[in-house]
C-alpha positions in Angstrom: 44.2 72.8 -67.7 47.1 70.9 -69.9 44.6 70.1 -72.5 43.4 73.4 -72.4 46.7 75.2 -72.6 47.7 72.4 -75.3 44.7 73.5 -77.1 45.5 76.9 -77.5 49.3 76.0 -78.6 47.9 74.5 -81.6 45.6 77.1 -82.2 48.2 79.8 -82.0 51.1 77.2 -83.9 48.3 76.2 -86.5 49.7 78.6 -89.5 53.1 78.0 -88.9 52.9 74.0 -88.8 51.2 74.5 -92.7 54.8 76.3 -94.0 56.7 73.2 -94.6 60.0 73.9 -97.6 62.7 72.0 -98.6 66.2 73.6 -99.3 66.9 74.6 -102.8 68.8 72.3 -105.0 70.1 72.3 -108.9 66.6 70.7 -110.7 65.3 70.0 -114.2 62.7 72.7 -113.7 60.7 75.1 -111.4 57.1 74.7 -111.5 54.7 77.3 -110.8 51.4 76.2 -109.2 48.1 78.3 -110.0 47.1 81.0 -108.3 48.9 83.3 -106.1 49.5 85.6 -109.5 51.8 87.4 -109.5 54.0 86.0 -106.4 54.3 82.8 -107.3 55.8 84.2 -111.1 57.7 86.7 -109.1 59.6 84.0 -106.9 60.0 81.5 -109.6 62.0 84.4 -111.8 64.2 84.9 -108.8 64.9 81.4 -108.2 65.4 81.0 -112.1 67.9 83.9 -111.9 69.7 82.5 -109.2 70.6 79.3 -111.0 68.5 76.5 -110.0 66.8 75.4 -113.0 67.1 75.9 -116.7 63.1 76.0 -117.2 60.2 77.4 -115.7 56.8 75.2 -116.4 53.3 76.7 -115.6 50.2 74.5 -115.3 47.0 75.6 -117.3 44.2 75.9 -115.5 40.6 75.1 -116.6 38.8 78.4 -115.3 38.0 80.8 -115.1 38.9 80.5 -118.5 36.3 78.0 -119.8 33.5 80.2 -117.9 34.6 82.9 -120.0 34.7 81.5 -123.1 31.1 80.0 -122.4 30.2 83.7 -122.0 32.0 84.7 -125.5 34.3 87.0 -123.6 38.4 87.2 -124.2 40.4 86.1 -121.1 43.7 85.6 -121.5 44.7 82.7 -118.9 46.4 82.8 -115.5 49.2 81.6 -117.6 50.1 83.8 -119.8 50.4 86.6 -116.9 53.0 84.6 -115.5 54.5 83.9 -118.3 54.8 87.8 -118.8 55.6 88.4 -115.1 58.7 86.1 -115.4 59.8 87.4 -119.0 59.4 90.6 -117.6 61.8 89.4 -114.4 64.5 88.2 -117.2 63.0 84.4 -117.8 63.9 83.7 -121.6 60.3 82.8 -123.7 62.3 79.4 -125.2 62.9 78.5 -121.4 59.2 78.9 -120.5 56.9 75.2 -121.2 53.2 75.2 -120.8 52.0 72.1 -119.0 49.2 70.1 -120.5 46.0 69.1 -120.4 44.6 71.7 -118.5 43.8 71.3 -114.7 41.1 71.9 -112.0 42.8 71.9 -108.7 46.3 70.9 -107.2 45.8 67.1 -107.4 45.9 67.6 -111.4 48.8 70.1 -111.6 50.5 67.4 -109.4 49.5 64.5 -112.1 51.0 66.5 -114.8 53.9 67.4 -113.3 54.3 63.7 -112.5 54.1 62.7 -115.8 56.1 65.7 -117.3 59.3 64.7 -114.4 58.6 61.0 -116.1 60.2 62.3 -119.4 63.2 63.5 -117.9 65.9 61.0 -116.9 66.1 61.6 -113.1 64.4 64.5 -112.9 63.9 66.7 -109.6 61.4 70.0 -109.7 60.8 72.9 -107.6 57.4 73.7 -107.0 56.5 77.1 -105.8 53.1 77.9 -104.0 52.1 80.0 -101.4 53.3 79.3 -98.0 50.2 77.7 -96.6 50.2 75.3 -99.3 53.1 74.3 -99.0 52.5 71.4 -96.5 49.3 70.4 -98.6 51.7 69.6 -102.3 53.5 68.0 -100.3 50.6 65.4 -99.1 48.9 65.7 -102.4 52.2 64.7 -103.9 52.9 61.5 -102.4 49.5 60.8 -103.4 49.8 61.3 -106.9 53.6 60.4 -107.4 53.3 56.6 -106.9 54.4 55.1 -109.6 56.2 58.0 -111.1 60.3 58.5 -110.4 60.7 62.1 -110.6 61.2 64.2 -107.1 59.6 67.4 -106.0 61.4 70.6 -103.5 58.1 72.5 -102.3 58.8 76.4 -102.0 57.0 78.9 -100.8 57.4 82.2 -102.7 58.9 85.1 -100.6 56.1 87.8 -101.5 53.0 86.2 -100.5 51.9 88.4 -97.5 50.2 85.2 -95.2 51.2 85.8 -91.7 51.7 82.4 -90.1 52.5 83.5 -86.9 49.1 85.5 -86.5 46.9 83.9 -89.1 43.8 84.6 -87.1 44.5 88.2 -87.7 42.5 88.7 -90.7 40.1 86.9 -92.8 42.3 85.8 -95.9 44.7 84.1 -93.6 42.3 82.2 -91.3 40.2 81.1 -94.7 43.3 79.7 -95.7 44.0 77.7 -93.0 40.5 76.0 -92.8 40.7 75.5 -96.6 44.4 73.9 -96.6 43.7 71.6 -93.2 40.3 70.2 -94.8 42.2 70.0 -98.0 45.2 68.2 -95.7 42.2 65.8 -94.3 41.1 65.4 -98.0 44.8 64.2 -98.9 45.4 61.8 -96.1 42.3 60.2 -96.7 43.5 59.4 -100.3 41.7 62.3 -102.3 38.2 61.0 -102.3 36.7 64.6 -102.4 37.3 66.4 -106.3 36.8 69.9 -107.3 33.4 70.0 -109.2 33.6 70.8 -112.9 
């Protein structure tokens, strides 16, 4: 009956435990992960207004933009609709730095943000995702960070609609729980799975 009723806690607790943040602090920059377009933008302009950072960095990633191009047709780049979401929420154009190489899945926006904090003299980020994710950077990132000195504040941004007190409710909420504890498992166990190319 205990391990029943146990059982059932974590079932019902099982969105909430994923939403892990840290408290906002004064940093180099605010990063904004891919996907989640236009929330994550929208919550990075607010916390850019609000004083935290001086910058806002966005991470390039490989498709669909490569798929497109392969099929000769124009496609823009998840990028550059942030980039006009958060000009268009007041975020300067000189204060806005694209993040290179290009990237397939959080473990290489996580390398490159690694190496981008390495060029700033101690040098502290905020990363803003969507809330389920947030619990995931944060395993992925003390993957990836070892041997790098910069530190990372996860956020979640404030206007993505996942419900993590009744994820089971609908079908984009419960896939995103399966996808970010296997992608939890995947980061415990040191990132042996990668996104195919």
């Amino acid at each position: 009956m205990l391990l029943m009723l146990a059982g059932i806690l974590a079932f019902l607790d099982a969105g909430r435990w994923l939403v892990r943040e840290d408290p906002l602090e004064k940093s180099q920059a605010i990063i904004i992960l891919s996907g989640g377009l236009p929330d994550r933008a929208l919550a990075a302009a607010r916390i850019y207004r609000d004083g935290f950072a001086r910058q806002v960095w966005l991470t390039q990633p490989l498709q669909p933009g490569a798929s497109m191009e392969d099929l000769h047709l124009p496609y823009a780049g998840e990028e550059q609709y942030s980039r006009m979401v958060l000009i268009a929420q007041g975020v300067p154009p000189g204060n806005i730095r694209l993040l290179t190489p290009r990237i397939l899945n959080t473990a290489d926006e996580l390398r490159v943000v690694a190496e981008a904090l390495d060029q700033q003299p101690a040098a502290s980020a905020i990363v803003v995702t969507s809330k389920a994710h947030t619990r995931r950077v944060r395993a992925i990132w003390g993957k990836v960070s070892q041997g790098h000195h910069g530190r990372l504040l996860v956020r979640a941004a404030t206007e993505d609609s996942f419900d993590a007190a009744h994820w089971w409710r609908t079908t984009n909420d419960a896939l995103s729980v399966l996808r970010e504890y296997l992608g939890l498992l995947n980061a415990w166990a040191g990132l042996p799975l990668s996104h195919a190319r």
